[in-house]
C-alpha positions as semicolon CSV with decimal commas, in nm:
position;residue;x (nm);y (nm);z (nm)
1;X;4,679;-0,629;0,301
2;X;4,331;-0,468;0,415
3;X;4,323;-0,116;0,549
4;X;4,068;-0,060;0,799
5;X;3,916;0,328;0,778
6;X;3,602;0,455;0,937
7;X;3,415;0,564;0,654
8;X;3,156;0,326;0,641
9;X;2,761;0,439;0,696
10;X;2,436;0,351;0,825
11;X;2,060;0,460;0,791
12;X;1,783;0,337;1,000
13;X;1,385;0,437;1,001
14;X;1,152;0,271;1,247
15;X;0,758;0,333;1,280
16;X;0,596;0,141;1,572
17;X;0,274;0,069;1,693
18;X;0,130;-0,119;2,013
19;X;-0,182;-0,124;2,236
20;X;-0,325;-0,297;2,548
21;X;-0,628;-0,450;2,663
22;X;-0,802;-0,584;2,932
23;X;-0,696;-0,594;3,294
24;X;-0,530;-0,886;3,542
25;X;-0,621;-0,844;3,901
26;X;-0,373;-0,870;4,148
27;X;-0,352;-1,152;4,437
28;X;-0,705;-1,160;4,624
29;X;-0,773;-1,370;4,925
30;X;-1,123;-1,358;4,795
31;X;-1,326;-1,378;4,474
32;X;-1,538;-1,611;4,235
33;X;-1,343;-1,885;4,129
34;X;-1,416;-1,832;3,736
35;X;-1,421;-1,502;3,619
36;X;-1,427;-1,414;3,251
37;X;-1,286;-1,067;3,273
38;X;-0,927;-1,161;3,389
39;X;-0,789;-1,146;3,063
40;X;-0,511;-0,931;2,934
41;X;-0,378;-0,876;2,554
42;X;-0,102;-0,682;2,444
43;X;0,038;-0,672;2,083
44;X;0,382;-0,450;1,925
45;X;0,416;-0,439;1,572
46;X;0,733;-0,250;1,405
47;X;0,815;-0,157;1,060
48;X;1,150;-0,039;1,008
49;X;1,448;0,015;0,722
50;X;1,805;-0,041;0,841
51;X;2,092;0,008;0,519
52;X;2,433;0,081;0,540
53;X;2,711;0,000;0,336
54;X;2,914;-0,249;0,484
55;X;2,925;-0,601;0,608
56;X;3,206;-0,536;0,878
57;X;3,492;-0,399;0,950
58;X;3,708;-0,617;0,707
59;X;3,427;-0,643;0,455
60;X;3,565;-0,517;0,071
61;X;3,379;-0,373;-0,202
62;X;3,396;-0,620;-0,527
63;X;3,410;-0,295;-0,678
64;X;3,631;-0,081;-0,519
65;X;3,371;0,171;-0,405
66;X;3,205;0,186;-0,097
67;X;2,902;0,374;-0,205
68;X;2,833;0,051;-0,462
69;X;2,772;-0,143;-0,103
70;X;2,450;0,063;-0,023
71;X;2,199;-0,241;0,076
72;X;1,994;-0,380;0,333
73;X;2,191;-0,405;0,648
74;X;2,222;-0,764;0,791
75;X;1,931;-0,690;1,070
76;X;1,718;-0,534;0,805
77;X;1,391;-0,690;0,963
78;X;1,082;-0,511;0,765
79;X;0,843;-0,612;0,962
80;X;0,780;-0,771;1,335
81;X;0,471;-0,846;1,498
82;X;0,413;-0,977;1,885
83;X;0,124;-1,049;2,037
84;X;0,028;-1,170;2,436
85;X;-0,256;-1,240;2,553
86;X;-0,253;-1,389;2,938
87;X;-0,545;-1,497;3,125
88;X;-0,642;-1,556;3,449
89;X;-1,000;-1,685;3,450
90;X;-0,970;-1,980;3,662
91;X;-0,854;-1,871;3,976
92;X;-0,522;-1,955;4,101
93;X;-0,417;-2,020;3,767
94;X;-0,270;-1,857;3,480
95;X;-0,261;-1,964;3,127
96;X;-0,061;-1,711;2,812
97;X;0,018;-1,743;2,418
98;X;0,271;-1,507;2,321
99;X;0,293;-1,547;1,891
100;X;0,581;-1,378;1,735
101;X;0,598;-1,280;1,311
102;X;0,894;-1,164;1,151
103;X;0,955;-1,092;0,778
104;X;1,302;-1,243;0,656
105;X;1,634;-1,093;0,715
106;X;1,800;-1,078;0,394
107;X;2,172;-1,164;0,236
108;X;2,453;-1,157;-0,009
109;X;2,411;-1,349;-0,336
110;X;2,766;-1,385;-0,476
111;X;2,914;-1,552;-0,795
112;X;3,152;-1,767;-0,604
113;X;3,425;-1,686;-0,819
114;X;3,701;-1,409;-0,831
115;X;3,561;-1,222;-1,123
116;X;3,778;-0,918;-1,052
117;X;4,100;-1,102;-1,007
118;X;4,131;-0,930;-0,684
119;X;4,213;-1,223;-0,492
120;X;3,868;-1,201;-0,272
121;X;3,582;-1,448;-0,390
122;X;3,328;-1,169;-0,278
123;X;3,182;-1,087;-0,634
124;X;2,849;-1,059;-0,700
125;X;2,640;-1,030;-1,023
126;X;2,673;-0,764;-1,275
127;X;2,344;-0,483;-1,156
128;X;2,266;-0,704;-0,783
129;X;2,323;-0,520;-0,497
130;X;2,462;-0,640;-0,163
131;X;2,201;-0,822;0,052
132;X;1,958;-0,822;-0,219
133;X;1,814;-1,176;-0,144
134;X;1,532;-1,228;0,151
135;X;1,581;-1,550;0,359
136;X;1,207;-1,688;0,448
137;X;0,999;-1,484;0,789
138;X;1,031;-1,618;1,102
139;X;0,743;-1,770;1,327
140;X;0,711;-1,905;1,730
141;X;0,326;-1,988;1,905
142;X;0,472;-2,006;2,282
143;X;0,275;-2,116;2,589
144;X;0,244;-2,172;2,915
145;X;0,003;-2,302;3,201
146;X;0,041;-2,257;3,536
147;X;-0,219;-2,347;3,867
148;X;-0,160;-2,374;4,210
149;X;-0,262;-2,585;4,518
150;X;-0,311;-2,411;4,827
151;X;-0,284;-2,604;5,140
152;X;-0,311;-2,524;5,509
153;X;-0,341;-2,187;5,654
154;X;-0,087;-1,946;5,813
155;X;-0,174;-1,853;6,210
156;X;-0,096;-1,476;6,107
157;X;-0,196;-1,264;5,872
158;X;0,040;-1,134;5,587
159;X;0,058;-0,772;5,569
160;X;-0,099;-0,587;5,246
161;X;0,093;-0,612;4,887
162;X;0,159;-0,309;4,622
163;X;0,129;-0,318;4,317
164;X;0,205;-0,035;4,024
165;X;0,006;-0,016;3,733
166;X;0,063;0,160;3,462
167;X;-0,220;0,328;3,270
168;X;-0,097;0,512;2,943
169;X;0,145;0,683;3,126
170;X;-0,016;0,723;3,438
171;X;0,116;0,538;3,763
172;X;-0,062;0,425;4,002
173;X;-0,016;0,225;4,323
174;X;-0,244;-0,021;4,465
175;X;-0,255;-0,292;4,775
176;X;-0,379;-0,620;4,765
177;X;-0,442;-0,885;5,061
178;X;-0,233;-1,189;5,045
179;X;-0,416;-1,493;5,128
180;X;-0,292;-1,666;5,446
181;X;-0,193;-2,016;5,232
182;X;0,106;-2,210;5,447
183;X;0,188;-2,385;5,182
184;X;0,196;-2,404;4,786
185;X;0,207;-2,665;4,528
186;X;0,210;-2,526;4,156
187;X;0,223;-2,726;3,846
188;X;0,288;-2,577;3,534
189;X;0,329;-2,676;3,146
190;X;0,614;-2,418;2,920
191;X;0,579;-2,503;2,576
192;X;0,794;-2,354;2,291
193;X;0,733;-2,329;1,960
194;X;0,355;-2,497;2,000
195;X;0,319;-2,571;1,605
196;X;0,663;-2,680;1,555
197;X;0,762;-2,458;1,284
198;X;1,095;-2,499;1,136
199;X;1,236;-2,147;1,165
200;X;1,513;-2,207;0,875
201;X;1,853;-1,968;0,875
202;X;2,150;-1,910;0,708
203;X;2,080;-1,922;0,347
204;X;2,336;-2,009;0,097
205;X;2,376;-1,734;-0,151
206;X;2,680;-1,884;-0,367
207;X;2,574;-1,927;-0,709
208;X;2,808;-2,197;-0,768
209;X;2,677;-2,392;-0,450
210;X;2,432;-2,692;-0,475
211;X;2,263;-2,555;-0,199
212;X;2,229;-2,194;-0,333
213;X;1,907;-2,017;-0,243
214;X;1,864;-2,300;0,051
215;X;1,911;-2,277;0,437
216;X;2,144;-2,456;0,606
217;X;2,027;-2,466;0,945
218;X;1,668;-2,472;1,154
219;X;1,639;-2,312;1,499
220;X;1,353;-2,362;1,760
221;X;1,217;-2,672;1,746
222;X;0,933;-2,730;1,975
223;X;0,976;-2,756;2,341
224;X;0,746;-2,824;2,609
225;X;0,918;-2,835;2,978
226;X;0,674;-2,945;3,301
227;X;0,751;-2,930;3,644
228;X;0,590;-2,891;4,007
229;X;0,683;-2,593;4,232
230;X;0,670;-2,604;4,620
231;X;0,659;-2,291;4,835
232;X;0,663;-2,240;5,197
């Protein structure tokens, strides 16, 4: 029998960064046709520390104490990275990368046998912590491409658009003139996971496992949907 208390913990530090650059334009019924300052990056990158000491609500200490279970929390995720970038140089199209970095989350290495005689096969090594072990970083290059066909014209005009931009912190509303297009034809490409990189999860930390220190699953294989859009 398990009792359940709440006396478990938790820590967690985060230190963040992030910028912008660049500026997209709005809809215009007018303008040059290639224009080589549409472009737009933005990028986030996060370090952080997440511990606490334990692995849920029915999670026991091999040793009996809870404050031996001080380790890495399961999200511990040192480091992430993201960066955009969209662009908009040919007009009516739009073409964006998005690449995202993460360091490895980490987990349990265990004996795989009940060295305690307790009854639980939870035991780790003598002097390893819980969540000691770092599964490998995770990495996605996504895509996508977009243009449209614009065919026929509208026997009224549209009134003006808003938009609200945001510039560190500062709002600030805009209108834009919709072009009188009757009709629209877009194509686009969304591709995930350009490279292919095997994003590989759930490592086995059982010593006594032939597959110990190995993952046992891959997410996010690459993708690429494509697909025609028609607006009236």
């Amino acid at each position: 029998m398990i009792e359940t208390v709440s006396d478990a913990e938790s820590r967690q530090h985060t230190l963040g960064f992030n910028f912008n650059a660049g500026r997209l334009p709005a809809p215009i019924a007018t303008g040059p046709r290639i224009d080589w300052k549409r472009f737009f990056f933005s990028g986030v990158y996060t370090l952080g520390s997440s511990r606490n000491n334990t692995a849920g609500d029915l999670s026991l200490s091999p040793t009996g104490d809870q404050a031996d279970e001080w380790g890495p929390a399961n999200n511990d995720i040192r480091h992430r990275f993201n960066l955009s970038m969209t662009s908009q140089v040919l007009k009516n199209s739009t073409f964006g990368l998005n690449l995202n970095r993460t360091s490895g989350a980490p987990y349990n290495i265990k004996t795989g046998l009940d060295d305690n005689g307790d009854l639980v096969f939870n035991d780790r090594p003598v002097d390893v912590g819980r969540n000691s072990a770092r599964a490998d970083g995770q990495f996605n290059l996504n895509g996508n491409f977009q243009y449209t066909f614009l065919i026929g014209k509208r026997t009224s005009t549209l009134p003006p658009g808003i938009i609200i931009r945001n510039n560190n912190g500062q709002f600030a509303v805009e209108q834009f003139q919709f072009d009188n297009t009757k009709y629209r034809l877009t194509f686009y490409v969304n591709a995930q996971n350009i490279t292919n990189h095997g994003n590989y999860t759930n490592f086995n930390g059982t010593m006594t496992s032939p597959l110990f220190g190995q993952p046992t699953s891959v997410q996010g294989m690459r993708k690429i949907d494509v697909g025609l859009n028609f607006n009236f």
